[in-house]
C-alpha positions in Angstrom: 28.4 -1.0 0.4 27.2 -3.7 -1.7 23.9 -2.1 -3.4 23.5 -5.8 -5.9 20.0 -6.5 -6.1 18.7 -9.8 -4.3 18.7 -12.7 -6.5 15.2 -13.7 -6.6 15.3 -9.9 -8.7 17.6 -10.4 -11.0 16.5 -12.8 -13.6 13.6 -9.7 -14.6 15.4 -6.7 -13.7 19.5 -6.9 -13.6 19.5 -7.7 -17.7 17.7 -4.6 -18.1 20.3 -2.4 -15.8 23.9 -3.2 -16.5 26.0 -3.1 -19.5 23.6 -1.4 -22.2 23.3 2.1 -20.3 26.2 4.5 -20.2 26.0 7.8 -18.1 27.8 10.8 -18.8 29.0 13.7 -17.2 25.2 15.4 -18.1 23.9 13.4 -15.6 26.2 14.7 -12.7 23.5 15.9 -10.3 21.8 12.2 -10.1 24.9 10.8 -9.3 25.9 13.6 -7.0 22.7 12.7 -5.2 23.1 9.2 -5.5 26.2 8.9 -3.5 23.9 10.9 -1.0 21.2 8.6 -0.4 23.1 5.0 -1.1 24.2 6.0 2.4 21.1 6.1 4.1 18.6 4.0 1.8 19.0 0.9 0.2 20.7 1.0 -3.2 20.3 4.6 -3.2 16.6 4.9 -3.6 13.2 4.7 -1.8 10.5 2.0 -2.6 11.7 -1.3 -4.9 15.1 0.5 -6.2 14.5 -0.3 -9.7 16.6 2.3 -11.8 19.5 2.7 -15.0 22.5 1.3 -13.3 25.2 2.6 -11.8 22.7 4.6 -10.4 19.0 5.9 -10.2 18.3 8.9 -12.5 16.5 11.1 -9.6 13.6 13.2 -10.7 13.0 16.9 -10.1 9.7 17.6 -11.7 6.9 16.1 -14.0 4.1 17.9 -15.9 2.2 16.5 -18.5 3.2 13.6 -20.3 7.0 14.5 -19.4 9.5 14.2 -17.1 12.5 16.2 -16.3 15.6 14.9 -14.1 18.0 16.8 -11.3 20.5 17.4 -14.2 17.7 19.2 -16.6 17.1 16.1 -19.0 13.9 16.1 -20.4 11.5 12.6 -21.1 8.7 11.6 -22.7 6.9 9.1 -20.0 5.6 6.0 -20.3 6.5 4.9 -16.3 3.3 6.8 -15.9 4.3 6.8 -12.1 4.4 2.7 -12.2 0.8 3.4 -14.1 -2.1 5.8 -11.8 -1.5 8.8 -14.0 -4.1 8.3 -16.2 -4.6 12.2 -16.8 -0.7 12.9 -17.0 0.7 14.5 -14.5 -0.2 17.9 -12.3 -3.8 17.5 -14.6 -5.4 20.7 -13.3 -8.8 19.0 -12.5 -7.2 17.0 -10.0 -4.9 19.9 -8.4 -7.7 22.0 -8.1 -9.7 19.8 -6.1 -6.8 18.4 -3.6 -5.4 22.4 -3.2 -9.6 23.1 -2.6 -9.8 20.7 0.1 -6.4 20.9 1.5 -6.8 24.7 1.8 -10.7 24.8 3.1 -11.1 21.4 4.9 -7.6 20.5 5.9 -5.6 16.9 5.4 -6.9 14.6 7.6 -9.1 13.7 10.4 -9.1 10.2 10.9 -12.8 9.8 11.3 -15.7 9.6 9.0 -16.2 12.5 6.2 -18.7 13.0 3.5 -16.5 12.6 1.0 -16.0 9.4 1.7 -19.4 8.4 1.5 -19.8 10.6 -1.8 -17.0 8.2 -3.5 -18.4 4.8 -2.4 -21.8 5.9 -3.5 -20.1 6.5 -6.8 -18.0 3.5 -6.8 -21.2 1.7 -6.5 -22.7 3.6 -9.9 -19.9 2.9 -12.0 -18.5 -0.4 -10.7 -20.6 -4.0 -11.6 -19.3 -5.6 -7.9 -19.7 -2.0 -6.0 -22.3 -2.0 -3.7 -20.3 -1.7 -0.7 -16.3 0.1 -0.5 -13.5 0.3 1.7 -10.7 2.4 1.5 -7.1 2.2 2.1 -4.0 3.6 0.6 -2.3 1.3 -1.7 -2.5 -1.9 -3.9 -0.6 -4.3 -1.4 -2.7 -2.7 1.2 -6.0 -3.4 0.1 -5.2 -7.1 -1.6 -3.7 -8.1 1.8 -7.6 -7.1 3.3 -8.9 -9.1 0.3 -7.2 -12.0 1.2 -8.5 -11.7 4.7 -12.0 -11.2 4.1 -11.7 -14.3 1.4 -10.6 -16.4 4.1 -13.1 -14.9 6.8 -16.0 -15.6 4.5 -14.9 -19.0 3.5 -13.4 -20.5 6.7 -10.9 -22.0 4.1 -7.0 -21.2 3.5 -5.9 -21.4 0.4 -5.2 -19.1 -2.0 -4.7 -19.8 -5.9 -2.9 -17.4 -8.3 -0.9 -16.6 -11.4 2.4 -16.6 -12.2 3.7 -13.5 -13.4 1.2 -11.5 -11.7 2.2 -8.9 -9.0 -0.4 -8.9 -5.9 1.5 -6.5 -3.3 4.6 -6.8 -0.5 2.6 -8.8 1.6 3.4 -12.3 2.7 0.3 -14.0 1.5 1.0 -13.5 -2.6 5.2 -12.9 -3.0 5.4 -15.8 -4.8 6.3 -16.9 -7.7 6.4 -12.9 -9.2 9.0 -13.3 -11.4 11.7 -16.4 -10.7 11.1 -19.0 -12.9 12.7 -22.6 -12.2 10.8 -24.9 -15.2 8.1 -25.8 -16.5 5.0 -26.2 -14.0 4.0 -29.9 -12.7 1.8 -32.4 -14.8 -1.4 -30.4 -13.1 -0.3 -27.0 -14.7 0.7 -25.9 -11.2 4.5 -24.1 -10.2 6.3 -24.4 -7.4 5.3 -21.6 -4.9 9.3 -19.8 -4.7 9.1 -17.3 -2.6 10.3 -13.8 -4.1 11.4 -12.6 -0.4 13.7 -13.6 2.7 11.9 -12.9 6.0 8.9 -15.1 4.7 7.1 -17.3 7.7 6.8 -21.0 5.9 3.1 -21.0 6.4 2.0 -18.9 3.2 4.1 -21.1 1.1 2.1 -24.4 2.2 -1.4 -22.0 1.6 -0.8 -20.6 -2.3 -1.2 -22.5 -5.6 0.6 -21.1 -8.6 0.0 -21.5 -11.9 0.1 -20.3 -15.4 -2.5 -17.1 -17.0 -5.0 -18.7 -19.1 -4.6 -21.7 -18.5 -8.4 -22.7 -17.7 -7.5 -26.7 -17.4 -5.1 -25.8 -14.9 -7.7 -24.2 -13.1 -9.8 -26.9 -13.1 -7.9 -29.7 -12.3 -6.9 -28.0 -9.1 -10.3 -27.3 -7.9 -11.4 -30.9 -8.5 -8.3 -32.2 -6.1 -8.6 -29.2 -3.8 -11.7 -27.3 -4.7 -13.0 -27.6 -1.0 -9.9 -25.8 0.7 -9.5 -22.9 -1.7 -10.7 -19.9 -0.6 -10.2 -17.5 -3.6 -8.8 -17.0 -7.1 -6.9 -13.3 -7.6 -6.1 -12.7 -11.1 -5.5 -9.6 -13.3 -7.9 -9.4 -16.0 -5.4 -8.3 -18.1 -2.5 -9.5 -16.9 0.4 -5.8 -16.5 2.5 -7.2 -14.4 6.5 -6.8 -14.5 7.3 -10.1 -15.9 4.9 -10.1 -18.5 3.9 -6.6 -19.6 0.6 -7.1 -21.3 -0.8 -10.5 -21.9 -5.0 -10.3 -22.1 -7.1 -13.3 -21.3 -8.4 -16.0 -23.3 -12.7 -16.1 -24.0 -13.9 -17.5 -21.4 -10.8 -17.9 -19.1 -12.1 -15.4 -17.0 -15.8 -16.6 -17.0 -14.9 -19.8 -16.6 -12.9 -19.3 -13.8 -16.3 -17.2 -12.6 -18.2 -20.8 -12.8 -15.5 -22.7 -10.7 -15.5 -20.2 -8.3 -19.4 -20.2 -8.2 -19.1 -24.3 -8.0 -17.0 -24.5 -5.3 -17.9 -21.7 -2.9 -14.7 -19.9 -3.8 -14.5 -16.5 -4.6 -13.0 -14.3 -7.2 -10.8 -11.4 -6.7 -10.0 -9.3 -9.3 -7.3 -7.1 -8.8 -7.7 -3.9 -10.9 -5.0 -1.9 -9.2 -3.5 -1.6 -13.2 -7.0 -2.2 -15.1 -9.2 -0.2 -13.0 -10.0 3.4 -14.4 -7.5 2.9 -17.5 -9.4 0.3 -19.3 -12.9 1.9 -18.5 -14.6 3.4 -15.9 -16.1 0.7 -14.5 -12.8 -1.5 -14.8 -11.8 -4.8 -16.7 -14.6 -6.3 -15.5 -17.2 -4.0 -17.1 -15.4 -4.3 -20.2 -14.7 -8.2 -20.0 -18.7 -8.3 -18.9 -17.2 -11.2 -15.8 -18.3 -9.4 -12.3 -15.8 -10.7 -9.3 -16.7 -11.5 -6.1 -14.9 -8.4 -4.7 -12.1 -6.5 -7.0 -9.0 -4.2 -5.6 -8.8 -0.6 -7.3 -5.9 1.8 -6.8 -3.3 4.1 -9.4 -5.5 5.3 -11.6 -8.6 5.9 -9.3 -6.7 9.0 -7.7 -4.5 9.7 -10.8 -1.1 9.3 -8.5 -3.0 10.3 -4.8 -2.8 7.8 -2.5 -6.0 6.2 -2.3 -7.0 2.2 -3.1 -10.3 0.8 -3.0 -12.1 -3.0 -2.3 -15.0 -3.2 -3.8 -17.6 -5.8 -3.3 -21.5 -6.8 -2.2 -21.9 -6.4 1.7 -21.8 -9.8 2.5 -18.4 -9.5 2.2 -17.2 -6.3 2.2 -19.8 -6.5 5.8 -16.7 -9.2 7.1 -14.7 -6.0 7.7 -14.8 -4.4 11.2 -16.2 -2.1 12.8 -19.4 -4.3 11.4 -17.4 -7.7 11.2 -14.7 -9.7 12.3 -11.6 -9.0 9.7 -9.5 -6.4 11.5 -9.1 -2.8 9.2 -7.7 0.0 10.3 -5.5 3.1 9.1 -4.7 6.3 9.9 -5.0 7.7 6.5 -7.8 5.9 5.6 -10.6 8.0 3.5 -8.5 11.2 3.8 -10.4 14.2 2.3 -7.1 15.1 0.2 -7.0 11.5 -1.4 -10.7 11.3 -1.7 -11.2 14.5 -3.5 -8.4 13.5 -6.0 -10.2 10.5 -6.9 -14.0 12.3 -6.9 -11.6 14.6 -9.9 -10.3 12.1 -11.4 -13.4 10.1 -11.9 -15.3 13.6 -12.8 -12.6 13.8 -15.5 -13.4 10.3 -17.0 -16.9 10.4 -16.8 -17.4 11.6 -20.8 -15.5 8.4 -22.0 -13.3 11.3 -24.2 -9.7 10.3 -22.1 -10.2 6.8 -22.9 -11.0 7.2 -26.4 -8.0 9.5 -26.7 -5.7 7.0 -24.9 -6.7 3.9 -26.7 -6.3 5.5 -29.7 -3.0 6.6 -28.9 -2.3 3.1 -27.5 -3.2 1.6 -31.4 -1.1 4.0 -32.8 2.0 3.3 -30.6 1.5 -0.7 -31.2 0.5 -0.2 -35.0 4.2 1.8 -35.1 6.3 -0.5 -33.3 4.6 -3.3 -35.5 5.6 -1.0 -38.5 9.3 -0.7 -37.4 9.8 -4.5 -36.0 8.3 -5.7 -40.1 10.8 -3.3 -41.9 14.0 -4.0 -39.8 13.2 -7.7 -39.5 13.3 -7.8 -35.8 11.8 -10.5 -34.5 9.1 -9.1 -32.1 5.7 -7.5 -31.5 3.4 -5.3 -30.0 1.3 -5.9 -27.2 -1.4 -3.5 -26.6 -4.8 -3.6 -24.3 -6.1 -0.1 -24.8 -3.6 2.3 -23.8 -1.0 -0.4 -22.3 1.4 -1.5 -24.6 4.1 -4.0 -24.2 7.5 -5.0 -26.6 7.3 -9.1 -26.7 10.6 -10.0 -28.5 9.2 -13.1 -29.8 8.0 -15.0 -33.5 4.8 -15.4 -31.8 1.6 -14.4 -29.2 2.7 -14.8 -25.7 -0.4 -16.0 -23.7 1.0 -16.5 -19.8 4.3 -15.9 -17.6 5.7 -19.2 -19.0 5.4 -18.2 -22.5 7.2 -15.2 -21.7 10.0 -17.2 -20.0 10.2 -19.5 -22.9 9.9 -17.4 -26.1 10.5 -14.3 -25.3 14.1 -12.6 -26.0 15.4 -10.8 -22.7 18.7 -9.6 -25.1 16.7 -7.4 -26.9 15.4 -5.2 -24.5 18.1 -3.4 -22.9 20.4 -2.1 -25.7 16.1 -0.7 -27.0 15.6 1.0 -23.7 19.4 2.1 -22.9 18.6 3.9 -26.1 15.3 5.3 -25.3 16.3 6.5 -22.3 19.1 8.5 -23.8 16.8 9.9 -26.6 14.6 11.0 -24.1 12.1 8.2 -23.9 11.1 7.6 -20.0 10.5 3.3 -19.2 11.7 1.3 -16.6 13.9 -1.7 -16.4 11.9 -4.8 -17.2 12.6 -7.9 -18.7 9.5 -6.7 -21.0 9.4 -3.2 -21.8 5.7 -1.7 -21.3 4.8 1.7 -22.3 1.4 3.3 -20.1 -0.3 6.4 -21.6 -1.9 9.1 -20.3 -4.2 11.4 -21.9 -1.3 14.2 -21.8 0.6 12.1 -24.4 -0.1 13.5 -28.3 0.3 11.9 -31.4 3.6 13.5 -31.9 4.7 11.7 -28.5 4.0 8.3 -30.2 5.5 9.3 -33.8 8.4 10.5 -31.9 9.0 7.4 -29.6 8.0 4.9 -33.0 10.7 6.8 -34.9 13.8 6.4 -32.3 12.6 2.7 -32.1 12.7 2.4 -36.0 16.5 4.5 -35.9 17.8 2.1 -33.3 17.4 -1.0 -35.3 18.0 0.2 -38.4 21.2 1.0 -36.4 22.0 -2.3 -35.2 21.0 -4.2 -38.9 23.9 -1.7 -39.9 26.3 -3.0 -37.6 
């Protein structure tokens, strides 16, 4: 069976996978179990397949800030579950609540509940653009609805976005995620390449790519096309795979509030990543620019699965039953996800996890910093509050083609191969990003600066 990766994946995650990482006979029970499942899921793995080659490292249990695999090997985490576990994993808060309701309400009804309505009345408290909520019960989920209410409200069709962002499975936004093939055009604008096979041709003719703050891209696009687009979705700060964590310009994101506001477009902010780890009320509280409607998810639940669009009623109203945009879903405002999130939010409410977390995040990116000076590699830290990010490059990386063109892919996986076998948990990325939760403790950082520090001190030996 050929388990290679398709190629539109390879120039962000097959340099991180292949030659650096060497498993031994102590890992005998993942590959046991990956001989299992490359027989009856693609390469041996649920979900995107994204893993140490030759094979995935299956997980038997997490708690905390760790992680521990099917052969016993113990990691510190900065996967984070691909980021909602703000707490840390099995926080007690959060398991109380879901094993409360579970056990006294049941799992699901699939019709209205009061805890539903509990959690968009809060939504509405914390959140600048909350006055109206719909739940689903993931990130691709709920951008796919933004994209439709957008286009309901606007009678328009296209769609603009950034390059190096990640916006969900759906048609509408897999482009441009992580290929690059050159510079963008004279106008600042890529080539829409479609990240998947199976794509219809029409959402390629209907998105405009182009690069993270760059605000005079922006601009020139809406005065050639300004009457056709219906919305703008951007990170605030950008976490995506290809890119890590890049944060915005001043005033890119309120200026791209004011050509929104000129044109009749609106502005989606998609805080599946920002939303309820950079503040309770989101990057856009933080970053003072409110959205037209913004997409929560990850950390909102602390791993449940729950996502959010938040929004005024005028547009969240487009929605049926009370508009025209078709939503629907089973699992929609389950009690069990609901109450995770009403915990999670509860736990957050004091401010004390994010003080704790961003604290820990400048300590992590002050160490690496520390480490990258004294063993003259050329790189540096990253760091939005408690997202941190490994730019191998002499200087600041602003957008997805900075990180194409300066950044050093050949540094990262020899770093992580060695993390990973220290017992430091990441993913394979073309930039490494570490999330942390409010289970991680300074000795997690000192620990993970230190094995940093001994690998290149290692290779300035050799």
């Amino acid at each position: 069976m050929d388990n290679t990766p398709p190629a539109s994946l390879r120039t962000w995650m097959l340099p991180m996978l292949s030659d650096a990482y060497h498993p031994t006979s102590a890992n005998a029970a993942s590959a046991a179990l990956w001989q299992r499942a490359r027989r009856v899921a693609p390469m041996g793995a649920q979900g995107d397949g994204k893993y140490y080659a030759p094979y995935p490292h299956f997980i038997a249990r997490a708690g905390g800030a760790h992680l521990w695999d099917a052969d016993g090997n113990h990691f510190i985490d900065y996967w984070n579950g691909a980021g909602p576990c703000v707490l840390g994993h099995g926080d007690a808060t959060v398991c109380d609540a879901v094993a409360g309701v579970s056990a006294a309400r049941g799992q699901l009804f699939s019709a209205p509940n009061d805890l539903e309505v509990e959690l968009a009345e809060t939504l509405r408290r914390i959140i600048p653009c909350a006055e109206m909520s719909v739940f689903l019960n993931a990130g691709s989920d709920i951008l796919c609805m933004a994209m439709r209410v957008a286009r309901a409200a606007t009678g328009r069709d296209l769609l603009v976005k950034f390059a190096g962002s990640y916006h969900g499975w759906h048609d509408d936004f897999l482009f441009n995620i992580s290929s690059y093939d050159g510079p963008p055009d004279e106008h600042g604008r890529y080539a829409p390449i479609a990240e998947s096979a199976g794509l219809p041709p029409g959402p390629a003719q209907s998105i405009r790519v182009l690069d993270y703050n760059d605000l005079d891209a922006a601009r020139a696009l809406f005065a050639a096309e300004g009457d056709r687009i219906a919305a703008i979705v951007v990170e605030p700060v950008m976490h995506g795979p290809a890119t890590g964590c890049i944060a915005p310009h001043p005033g890119f994101l309120a200026g791209l509030r004011a050509l929104c506001a000129a044109h009749g477009s609106l502005l989606i902010f998609d805080e599946i990543l920002t939303g309820f780890r950079h503040g309770l009320g989101g990057a856009q509280e933080r970053l003072d620019v409110t959205p037209d409607l913004a997409a929560f998810g990850k950390a909102l639940s602390n791993g449940y699965p729950i996502a959010a669009l938040c929004g005024p009623a005028r547009l969240i109203g487009q929605m049926s039953p009370a508009g025209r945009s078709f939503l629907s879903g089973t699992y929609n405002g389950n009690v069990v996800s609901v109450a995770a999130a009403l915990a999670t939010i509860a736990r957050l409410q004091d401010g004390s996890v994010f003080r704790h977390i961003e604290a820990l995040g400048a300590r992590l990116a002050g160490g690496l910093d520390a480490a990258f000076q004294s063993r003259g590699v050329t790189a540096r830290a990253s760091c939005f509050g408690s997202m941190v990010a490994i730019h191998c490059s002499d200087r600041r990386l602003d957008s997805f083609g900075d990180v194409m063109r300066h950044h050093d892919p050949a540094v990262s996986p020899k770093l992580m191969a060695q993390l990973f076998e220290q017992g430091v948990y990441l993913k394979p990325r073309r930039v490494l990003r570490f999330a942390i939760s409010a289970a991680h403790d300074e000795d997690d950082i000192d620990r993970t600066v230190a094995l940093v520090d001994r690998h290149f001190a290692a290779e300035a030996g050799a």
